[in-house]
Structure formats: C-alpha cells, structure tokens
ROMIPA-181065 format. One line per 4 residues: number of its first residue (from 1); their letters; for each residue x, y, z of C-alpha. Coordinates in nm, 2 decimals. Example, Ala and Ser with C-alpha at 12.3 -4.5 7.8 and 13.67 -1.06 7.14 Angstrom:
BEGIN
1) AS) 1.23/-0.45/0.78 ~ 1.37/-0.11/0.71
! end
This chain:
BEGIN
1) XXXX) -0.81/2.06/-1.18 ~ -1.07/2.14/-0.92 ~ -1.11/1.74/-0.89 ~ -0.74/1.60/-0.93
5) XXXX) -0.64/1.88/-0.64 ~ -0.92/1.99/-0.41 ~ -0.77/2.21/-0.20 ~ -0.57/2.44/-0.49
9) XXXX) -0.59/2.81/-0.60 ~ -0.50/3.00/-0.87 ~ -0.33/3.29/-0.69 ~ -0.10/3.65/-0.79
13) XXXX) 0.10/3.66/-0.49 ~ 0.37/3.93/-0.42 ~ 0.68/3.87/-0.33 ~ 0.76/4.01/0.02
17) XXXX) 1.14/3.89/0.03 ~ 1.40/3.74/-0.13 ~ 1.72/3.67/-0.02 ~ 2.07/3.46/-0.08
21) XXXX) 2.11/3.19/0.12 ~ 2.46/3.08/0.05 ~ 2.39/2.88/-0.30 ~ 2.01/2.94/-0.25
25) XXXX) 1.77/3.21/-0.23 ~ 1.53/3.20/-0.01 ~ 1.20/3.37/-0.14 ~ 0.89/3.49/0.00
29) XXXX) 0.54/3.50/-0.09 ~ 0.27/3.69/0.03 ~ -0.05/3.45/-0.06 ~ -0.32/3.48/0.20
33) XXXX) -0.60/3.27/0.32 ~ -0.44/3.02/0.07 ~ -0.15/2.89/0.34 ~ -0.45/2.70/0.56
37) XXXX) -0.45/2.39/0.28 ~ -0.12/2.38/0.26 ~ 0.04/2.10/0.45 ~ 0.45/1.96/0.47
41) XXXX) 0.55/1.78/0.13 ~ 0.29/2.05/-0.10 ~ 0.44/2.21/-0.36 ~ 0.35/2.52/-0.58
45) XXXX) 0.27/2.51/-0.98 ~ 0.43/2.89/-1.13 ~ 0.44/3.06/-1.43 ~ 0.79/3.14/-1.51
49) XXXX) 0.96/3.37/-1.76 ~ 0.70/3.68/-1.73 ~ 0.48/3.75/-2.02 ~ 0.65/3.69/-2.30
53) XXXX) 0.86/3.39/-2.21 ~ 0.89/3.10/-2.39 ~ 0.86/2.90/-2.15 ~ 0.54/2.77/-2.19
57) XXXX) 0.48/2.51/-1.87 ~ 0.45/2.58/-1.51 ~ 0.77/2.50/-1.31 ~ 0.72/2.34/-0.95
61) XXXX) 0.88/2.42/-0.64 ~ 0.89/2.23/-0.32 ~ 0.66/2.44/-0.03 ~ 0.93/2.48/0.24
65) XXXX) 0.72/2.63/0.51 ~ 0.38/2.83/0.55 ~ 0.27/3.09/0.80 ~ 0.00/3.30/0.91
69) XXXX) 0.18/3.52/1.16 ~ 0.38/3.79/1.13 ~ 0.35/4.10/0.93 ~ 0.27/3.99/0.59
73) XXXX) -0.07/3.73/0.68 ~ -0.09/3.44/0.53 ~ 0.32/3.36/0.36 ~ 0.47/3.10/0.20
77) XXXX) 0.85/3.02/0.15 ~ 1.04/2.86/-0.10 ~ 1.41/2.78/-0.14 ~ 1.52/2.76/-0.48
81) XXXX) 1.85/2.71/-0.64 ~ 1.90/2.92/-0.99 ~ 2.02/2.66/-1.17 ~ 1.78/2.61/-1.48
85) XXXX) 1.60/2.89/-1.65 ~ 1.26/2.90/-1.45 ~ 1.46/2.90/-1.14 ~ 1.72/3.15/-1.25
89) XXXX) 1.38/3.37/-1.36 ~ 1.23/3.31/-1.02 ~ 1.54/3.40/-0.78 ~ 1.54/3.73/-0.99
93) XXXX) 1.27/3.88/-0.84 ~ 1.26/4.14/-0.65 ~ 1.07/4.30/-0.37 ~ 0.67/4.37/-0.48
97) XXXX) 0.70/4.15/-0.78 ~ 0.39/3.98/-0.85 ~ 0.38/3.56/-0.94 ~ 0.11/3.35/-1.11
101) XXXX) 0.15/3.02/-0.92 ~ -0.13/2.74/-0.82 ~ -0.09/2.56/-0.48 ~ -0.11/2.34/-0.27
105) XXXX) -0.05/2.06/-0.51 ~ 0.03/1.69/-0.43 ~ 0.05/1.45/-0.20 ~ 0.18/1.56/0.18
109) XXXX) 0.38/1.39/0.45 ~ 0.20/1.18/0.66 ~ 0.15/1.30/1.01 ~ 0.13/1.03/1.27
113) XXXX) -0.17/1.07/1.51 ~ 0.07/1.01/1.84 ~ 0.42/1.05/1.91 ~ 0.66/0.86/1.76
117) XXXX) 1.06/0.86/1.68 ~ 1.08/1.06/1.36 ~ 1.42/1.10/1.15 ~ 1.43/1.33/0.88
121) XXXX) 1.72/1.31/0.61 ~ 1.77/1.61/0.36 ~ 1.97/1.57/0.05 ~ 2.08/1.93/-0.01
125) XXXX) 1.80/2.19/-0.09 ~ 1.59/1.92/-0.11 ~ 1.56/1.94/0.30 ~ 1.45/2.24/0.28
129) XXXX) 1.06/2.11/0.33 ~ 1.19/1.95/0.60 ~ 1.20/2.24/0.81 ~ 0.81/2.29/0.85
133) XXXX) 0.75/1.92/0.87 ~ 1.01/1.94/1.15 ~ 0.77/2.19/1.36 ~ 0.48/1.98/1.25
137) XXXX) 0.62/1.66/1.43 ~ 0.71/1.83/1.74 ~ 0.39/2.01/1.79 ~ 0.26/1.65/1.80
141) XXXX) 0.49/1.56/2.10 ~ 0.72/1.37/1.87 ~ 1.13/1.32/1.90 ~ 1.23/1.46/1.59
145) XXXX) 1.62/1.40/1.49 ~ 1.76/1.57/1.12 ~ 2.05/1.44/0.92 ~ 2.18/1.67/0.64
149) XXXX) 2.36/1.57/0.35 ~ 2.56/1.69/0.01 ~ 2.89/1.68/-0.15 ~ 3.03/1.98/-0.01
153) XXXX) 2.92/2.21/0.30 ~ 2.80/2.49/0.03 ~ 2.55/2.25/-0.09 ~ 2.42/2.24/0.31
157) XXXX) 2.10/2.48/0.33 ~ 2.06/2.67/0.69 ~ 2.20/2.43/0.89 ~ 2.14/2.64/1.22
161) XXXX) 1.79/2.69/1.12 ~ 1.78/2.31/1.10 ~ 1.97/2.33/1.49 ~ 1.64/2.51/1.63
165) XXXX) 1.38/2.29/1.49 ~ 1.49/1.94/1.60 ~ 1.60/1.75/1.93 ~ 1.95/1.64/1.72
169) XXXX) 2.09/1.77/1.41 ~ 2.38/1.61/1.20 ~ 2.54/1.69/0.90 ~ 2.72/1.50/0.68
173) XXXX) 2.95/1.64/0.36 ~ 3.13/1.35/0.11 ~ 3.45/1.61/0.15 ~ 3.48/1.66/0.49
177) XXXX) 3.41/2.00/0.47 ~ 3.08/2.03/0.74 ~ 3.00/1.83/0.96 ~ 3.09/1.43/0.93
181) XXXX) 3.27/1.32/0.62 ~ 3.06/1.06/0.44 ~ 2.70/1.00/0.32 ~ 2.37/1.10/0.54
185) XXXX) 2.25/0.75/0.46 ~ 2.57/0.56/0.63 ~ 2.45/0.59/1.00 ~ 2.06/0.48/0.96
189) XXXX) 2.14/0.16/0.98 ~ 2.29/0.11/1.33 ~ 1.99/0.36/1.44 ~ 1.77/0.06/1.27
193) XXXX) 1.92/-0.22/1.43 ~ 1.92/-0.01/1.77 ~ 1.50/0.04/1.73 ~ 1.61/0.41/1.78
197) XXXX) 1.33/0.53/1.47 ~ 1.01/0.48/1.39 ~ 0.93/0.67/1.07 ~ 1.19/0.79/0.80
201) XXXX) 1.07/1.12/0.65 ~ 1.33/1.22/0.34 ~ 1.39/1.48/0.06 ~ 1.62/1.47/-0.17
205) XXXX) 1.81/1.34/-0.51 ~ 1.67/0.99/-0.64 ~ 1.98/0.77/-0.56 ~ 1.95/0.86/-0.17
209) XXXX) 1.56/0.78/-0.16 ~ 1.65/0.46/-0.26 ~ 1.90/0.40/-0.06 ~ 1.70/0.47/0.22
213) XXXX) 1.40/0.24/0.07 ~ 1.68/-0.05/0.06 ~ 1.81/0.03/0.40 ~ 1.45/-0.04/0.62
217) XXXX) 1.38/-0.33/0.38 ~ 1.30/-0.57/0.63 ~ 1.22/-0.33/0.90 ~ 0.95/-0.21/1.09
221) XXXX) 1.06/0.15/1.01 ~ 0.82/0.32/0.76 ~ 0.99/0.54/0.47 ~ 0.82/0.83/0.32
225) XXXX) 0.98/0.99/0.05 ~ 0.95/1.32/-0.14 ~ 1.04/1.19/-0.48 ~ 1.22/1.43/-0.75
229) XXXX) 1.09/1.34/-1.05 ~ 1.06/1.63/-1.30 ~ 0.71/1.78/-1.39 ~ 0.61/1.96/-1.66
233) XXXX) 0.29/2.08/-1.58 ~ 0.22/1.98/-1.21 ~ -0.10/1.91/-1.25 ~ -0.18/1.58/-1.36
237) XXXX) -0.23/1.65/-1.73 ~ 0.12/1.59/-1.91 ~ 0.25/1.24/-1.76 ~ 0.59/1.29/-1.78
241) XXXX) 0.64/1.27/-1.38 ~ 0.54/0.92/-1.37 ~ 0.73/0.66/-1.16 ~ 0.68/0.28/-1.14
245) XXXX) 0.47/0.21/-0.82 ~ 0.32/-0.17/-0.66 ~ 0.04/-0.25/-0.54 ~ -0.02/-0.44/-0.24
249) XXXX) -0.06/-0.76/-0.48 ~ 0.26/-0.63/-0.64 ~ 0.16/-0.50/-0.95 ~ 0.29/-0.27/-1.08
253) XXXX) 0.14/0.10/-1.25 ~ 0.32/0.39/-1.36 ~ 0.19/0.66/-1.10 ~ 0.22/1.07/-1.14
257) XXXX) 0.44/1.21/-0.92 ~ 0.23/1.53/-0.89 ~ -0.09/1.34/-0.82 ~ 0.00/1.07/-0.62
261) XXXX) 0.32/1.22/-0.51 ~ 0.55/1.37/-0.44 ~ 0.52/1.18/-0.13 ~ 0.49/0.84/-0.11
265) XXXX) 0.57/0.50/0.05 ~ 0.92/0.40/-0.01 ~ 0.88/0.03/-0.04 ~ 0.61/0.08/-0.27
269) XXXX) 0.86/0.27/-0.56 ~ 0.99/-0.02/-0.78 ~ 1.32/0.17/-0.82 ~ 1.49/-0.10/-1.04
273) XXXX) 1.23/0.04/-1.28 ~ 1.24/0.41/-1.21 ~ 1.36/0.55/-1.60 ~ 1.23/0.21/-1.73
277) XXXX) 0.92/0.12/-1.90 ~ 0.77/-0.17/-1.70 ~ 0.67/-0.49/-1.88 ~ 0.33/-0.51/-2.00
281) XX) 0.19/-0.83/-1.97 ~ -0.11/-0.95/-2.16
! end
C-alpha cells in the first residue's frame, strides 16, 4: 500500500462531532498530523460495522474538508448520507467514538498554478468536496462560481455554506423546489460559448459527469471529474472500481478509480463504455 498511496496512514481517529444536516450528517474526525497530505478530491478507506460486522471491506467516503485550526488540531470532515449499511453504521456514531480508516487515498483535484475562471458543479452530496476545493481556488486568486444540483431542495447539502465560499452560487432543483427549476448542467453551455470558464471542477452521480464531459467537447474548457464508481477495498487490490479510460493515442485501458481516480480528465473517460467490457483486440 505504501507504494500504490504514498502519502496514507493507517489511523484510530475519534469522532469529535456529528451532526444532521438536513438528509446528511455531517461527521467529524479528530486525525492529527495526518490532514497535511490531504488535498481536495482525497478520500478515506474505513472499517465499518465494529468488531464483529460482517462487513468485511473498507467502505470509502469522499474527504469534504481538512483543518488544522481550531480546538480539535488536525480534523477532517465527511458528509455522509445513511443510505447503505456502512453509511447507516458510520452516521451512528457518537461523540468519542473511535474509527479505523486509512487516508488520503486517490487521486486530487488539480490546482492551477495562476488564476483562472473555475466553475464547480455538485450533484447532491456529492458537492460536498467541493467546499474545501472552493477555498483552495480562491486562496490562489481565482474566480470561483458553484452550481448545485438534485431532484428536490432536500437533496441540496449546505447551500449557505456553499454562499460563503464562492464569488456566485446557484442552485438548481428538477421540481422547482430551490433555487432554479431544471438541471445544474443546462446553463454551462451559454457560460461556454460566452468564454466565461476556464476549468470545470465536478462531483457527483455518473450521468451528470458525462454530461458535462459532452458539453466542453470541443472546447478549450478543461473537465475534472470526481467519478462515483463503487469500491470495495479503496486501495488498489480488488478491481472492481475500474472505468474505461484513453490514452492520448486513444487506446483504451480499464483504470481503478481509487488509484488513478477519483479524479480524472473528463475527455479521457470513454463513457459509452463505462459498465461495458471494452473490446480486446489481438
């Protein structure tokens, strides 16, 4: 493991908080000296189900923010929706609980080394990352604009946290009921055409990364993407998080999403094949 991820620790952290977030809860942990590899688009390997759980495999969690301020040292936060039985087992814990996890793991968000016109677009809880990249970009003198999206304004994670940490924040519910009505992904094009953004940065389901992809096809716009492929180990050993990736010769490899992701180039992700077994040819 020490090879595949350089920078990651095996580490008991305490929980210092946890706390409902409308659908979410918003956890966290107490990890030390740990938070100084961990950059935006990491994400954190734990041991769910305590002891004597059957569930055997790590479950992983997208890093929302880190910090080493404040009263607790070095913290890290997740946002975590209980919806399967790791996550349910994970939003249960209380106060002074302790959690086996490993982190940072993965691939992170590419920072840009001057300014430049940054859009972020959050599907859900998966913006929740979004957040620290968000303070990230603007320490680096960049415009940084957030759009939001889900189904339903329940589904819509802190959007007055998302207020303070960009220059422009929209939200956009497919019923109406926060924000615009309609899909994040339906006013990036005009923004395109207008040369109004230089790099897309986005989280969320599958379908919406590649509608994004699609959308700067043709573009100067660069698309990185925090895919949401499931993994069963997070560590590079099991395979099962593997997505179709080109080359720059266009060939085509199946590529881990916890090794090489979960960030990566948009226009490199052969989506047509994404569930697919790619052709093999002798």
């Amino acid at each position: 493991m020490a090879t595949i991820n350089k920078a990651s620790e095996h580490v008991i952290a305490t929980v210092v908080s946890n706390k409902r977030v409308g659908q979410y809860h918003q956890i966290l942990l107490n990890v030390g000296q740990m938070v100084n590899g961990c950059k935006p688009g990491n994400f954190v390997a734990i041991k769910v189900g305590g002891e004597n759980s059957r569930m055997v495999l790590r479950r992983a969690f997208a890093i929302s923010r880190v910090s080493l301020t404040g009263p607790y040292g070095g913290s890290m936060e997740l946002i975590v929706a209980p919806f399967g039985q790791g996550s349910k087992w994970l939003c249960s814990q209380v106060e002074g609980s302790t959690i086996d996890l490993i982190a940072p793991l993965g691939t992170a968000f590419g920072i840009p080394t001057e300014p430049v016109r940054a859009l972020l677009v959050g599907g859900g809880y998966g913006s929740a990352p979004l957040f620290g990249l968000a303070e990230v970009l603007k320490n680096r003198g960049c415009r940084v604009d957030m759009y939001l999206g889900a189904s339903t304004g329940a589904k819509i994670y802190a959007p007055m946290e998302g207020k303070r940490s960009v220059n422009v924040l929209k939200i956009y519910t497919e019923d109406g009921s926060m924000g615009e009505r309609g899909r994040v992904t339906e006013p990036i094009p005009a923004l395109i055409a207008d040369g109004l953004v230089d790099v897309i940065y986005s989280c969320g389901p599958m379908p919406m990364l590649r509608a994004i992809s699609e959308l700067v096809l043709g573009s100067d716009v660069v698309h990185q993407c925090a895919v949401e492929e499931s993994m069963a180990c997070g560590v590079g050993i099991c395979m099962t998080c593997v997505l179709p990736v080109s080359d720059s010769d266009g060939n085509v490899s199946m590529k881990r999403s916890c090794i090489d992701g979960p960030v990566m180039d948009g226009s490199k992700v052969v989506w047509d094949l994404v569930g697919k077994v790619p052709e093999v040819h002798a």
